[in-house]
C-alpha positions as CSV (number, residue, x, y, z in Angstrom):
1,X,0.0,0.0,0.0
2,X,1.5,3.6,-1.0
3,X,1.6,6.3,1.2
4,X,-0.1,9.8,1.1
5,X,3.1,11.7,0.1
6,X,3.6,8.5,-3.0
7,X,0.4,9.1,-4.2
8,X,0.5,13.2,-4.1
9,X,3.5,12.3,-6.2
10,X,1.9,10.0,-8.2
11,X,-0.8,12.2,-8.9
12,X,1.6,15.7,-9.6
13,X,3.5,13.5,-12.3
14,X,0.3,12.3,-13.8
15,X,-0.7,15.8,-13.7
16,X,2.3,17.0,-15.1
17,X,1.7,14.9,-18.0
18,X,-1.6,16.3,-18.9
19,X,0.0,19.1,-18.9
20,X,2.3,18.6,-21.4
21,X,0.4,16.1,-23.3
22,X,-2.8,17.7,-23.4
23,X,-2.4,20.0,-25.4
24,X,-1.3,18.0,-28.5
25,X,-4.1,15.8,-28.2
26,X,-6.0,19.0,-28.7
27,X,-3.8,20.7,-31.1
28,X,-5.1,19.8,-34.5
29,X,-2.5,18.1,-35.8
30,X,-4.4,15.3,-37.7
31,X,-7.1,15.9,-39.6
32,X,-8.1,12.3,-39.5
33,X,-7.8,12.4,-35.5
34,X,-10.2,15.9,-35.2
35,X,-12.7,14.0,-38.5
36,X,-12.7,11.2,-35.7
37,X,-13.0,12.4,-32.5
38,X,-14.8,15.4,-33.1
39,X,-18.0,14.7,-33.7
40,X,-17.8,12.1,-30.6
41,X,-19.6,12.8,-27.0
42,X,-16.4,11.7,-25.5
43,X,-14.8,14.3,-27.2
44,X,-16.0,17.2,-25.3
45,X,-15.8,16.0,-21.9
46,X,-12.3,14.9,-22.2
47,X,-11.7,18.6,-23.3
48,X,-13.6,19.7,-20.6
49,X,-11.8,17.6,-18.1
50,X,-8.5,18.6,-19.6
51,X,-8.7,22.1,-19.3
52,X,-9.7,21.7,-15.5
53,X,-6.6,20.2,-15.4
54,X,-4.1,22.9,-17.5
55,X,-5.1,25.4,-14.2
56,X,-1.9,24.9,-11.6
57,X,-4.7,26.0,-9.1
58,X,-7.5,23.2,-10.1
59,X,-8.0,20.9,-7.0
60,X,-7.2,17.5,-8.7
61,X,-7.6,14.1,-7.0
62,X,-7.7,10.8,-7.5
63,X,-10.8,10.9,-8.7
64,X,-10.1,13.4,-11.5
65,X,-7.7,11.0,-13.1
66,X,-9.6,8.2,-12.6
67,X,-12.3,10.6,-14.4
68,X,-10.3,10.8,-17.2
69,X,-10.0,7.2,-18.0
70,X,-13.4,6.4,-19.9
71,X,-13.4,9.5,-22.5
72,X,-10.2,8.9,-23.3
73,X,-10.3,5.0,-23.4
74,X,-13.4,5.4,-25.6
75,X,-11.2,7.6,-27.9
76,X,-8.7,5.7,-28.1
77,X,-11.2,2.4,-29.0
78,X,-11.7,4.4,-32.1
79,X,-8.4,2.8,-33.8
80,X,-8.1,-1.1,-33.9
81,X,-4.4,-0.2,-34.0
82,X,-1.9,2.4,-33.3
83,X,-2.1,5.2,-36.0
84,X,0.8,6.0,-38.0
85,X,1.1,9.5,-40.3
86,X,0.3,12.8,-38.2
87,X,-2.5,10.8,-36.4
88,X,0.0,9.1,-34.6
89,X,1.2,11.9,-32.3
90,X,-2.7,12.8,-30.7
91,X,-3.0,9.4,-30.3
92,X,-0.2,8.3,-28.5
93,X,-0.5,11.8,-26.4
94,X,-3.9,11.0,-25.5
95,X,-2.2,7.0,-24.8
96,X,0.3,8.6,-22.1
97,X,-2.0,10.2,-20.2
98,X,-4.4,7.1,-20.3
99,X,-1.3,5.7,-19.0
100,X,-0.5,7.6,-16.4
101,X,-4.1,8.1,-14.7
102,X,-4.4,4.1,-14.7
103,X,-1.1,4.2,-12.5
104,X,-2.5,6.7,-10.4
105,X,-5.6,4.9,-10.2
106,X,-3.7,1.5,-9.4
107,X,-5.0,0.4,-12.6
108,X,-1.3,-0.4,-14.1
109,X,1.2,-1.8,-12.0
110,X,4.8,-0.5,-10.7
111,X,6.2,-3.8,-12.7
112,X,4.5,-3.0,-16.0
113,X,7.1,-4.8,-18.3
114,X,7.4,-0.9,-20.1
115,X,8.3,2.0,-17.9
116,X,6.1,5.2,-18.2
117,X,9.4,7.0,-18.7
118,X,10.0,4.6,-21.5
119,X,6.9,5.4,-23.1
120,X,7.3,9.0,-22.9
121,X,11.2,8.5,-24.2
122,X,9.8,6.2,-27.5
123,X,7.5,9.6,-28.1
124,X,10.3,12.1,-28.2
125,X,12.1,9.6,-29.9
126,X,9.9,9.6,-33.0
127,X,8.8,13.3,-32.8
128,X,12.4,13.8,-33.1
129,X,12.1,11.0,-36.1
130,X,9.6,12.8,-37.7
131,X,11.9,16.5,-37.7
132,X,14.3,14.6,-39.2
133,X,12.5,12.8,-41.9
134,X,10.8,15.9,-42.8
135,X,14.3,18.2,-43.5
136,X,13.7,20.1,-40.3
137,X,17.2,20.7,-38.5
138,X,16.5,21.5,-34.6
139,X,19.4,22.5,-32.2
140,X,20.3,19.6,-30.4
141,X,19.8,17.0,-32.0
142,X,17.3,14.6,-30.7
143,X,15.9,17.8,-29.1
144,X,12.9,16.1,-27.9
145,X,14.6,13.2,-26.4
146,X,16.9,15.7,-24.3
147,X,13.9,17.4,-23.7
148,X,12.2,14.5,-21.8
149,X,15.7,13.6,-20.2
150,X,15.4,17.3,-18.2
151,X,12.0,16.9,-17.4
152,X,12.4,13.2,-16.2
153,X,15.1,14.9,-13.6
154,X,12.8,17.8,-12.4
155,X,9.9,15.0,-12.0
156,X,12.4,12.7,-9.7
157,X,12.8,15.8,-7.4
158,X,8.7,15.7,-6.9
159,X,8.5,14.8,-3.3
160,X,5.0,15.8,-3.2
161,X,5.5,18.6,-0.5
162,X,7.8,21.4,-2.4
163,X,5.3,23.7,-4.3
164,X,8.2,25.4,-5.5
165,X,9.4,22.4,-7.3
166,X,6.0,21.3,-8.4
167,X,5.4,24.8,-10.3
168,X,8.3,25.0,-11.5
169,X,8.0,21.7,-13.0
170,X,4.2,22.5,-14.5
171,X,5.9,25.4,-16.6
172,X,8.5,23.5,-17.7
173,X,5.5,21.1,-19.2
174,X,3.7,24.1,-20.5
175,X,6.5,24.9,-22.5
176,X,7.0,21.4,-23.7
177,X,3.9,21.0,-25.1
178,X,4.3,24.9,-26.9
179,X,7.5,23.0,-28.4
180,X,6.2,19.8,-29.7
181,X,2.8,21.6,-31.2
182,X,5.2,23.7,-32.8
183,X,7.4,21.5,-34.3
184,X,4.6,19.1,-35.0
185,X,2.8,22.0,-37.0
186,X,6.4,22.8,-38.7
187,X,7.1,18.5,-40.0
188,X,3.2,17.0,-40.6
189,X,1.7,18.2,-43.8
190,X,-2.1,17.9,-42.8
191,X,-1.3,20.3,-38.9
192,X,-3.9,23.0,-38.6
193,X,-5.2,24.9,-35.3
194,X,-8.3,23.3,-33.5
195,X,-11.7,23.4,-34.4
């Protein structure tokens, strides 16, 4: 059994995720993800729950994670398989936060045979792929891949007590997601702004 200050913890990296993740399932960049999703109930509420979520000062619990979990999972029921193209980067967005509110729900245990940093790292991984393979030179390379490296170490200092840390931490994720919309918008040939 975890104790209160594991699953603030829990919950802060989960909501640091949404954060950062958020966003680019909301960003447009697939016009066969927003033809999809858009027109679906599920659609709205996860929106709605989402934004809740992108205000520092939201009180989030348990339950708002755990909230999460069936808009998304219905969303994500949409595909028999993962997507591949531009569709591939709202879906797998809206995958790691499905991921992470089912390990602050106890839905997905510490042993899973892939980390949730892992999952995170294959993401940046291709995003920085998908830069390459469309001409697009960022300084560093495998920018997205460093990226996650620095916000996997301010995460590890999450001790679920340090407000400091944890805000700091939640604009860090705001301006990750500003750089993988941007980017995204910048390599995938179908990226527009939201509906």
């Amino acid at each position: 059994m975890r104790d209160g200050r594991e699953n603030v913890r829990r919950m802060r990296r989960a909501w640091l995720v949404v954060v950062r993740f958020g966003p680019v399932v909301e960003a447009g960049l697939s016009q066969e993800w927003t033809e999809t999703v858009g027109d679906q109930p599920d659609w709205q509420e996860l929106c709605d729950l989402l934004s809740v979520m992108y205000e520092e000062s939201s009180s989030v619990s348990i339950e708002s994670f755990s909230g999460l979990l069936d808009p998304i999972g219905s969303l994500l029921d949409l595909w028999d398989e993962d997507p591949v193209g531009p569709t591939y980067y709202p879906y797998k967005s809206a995958e790691l936060i499905e991921l992470h509110c089912r390990m602050v729900t106890g839905d997905l245990p510490d042993n899973a045979p892939v980390s949730l940093d892992e999952w995170i790292g294959r993401f940046a991984r291709h995003v920085d792929w998908q830069l390459a393979k469309s001409g697009i030179d960022l300084q560093p390379p495998r920018s997205f891949s460093l990226l996650e490296e620095s916000l996997k170490e301010i995460e590890r200092q999450l001790d679920g007590a340090s407000e400091a840390v944890f805000h700091a931490a939640v604009e860090a994720s705001r301006e990750a997601a500003n750089r993988y919309i941007d980017a995204l918008r910048s390599a995938l040939p179908d990226s527009r702004e939201p509906r």
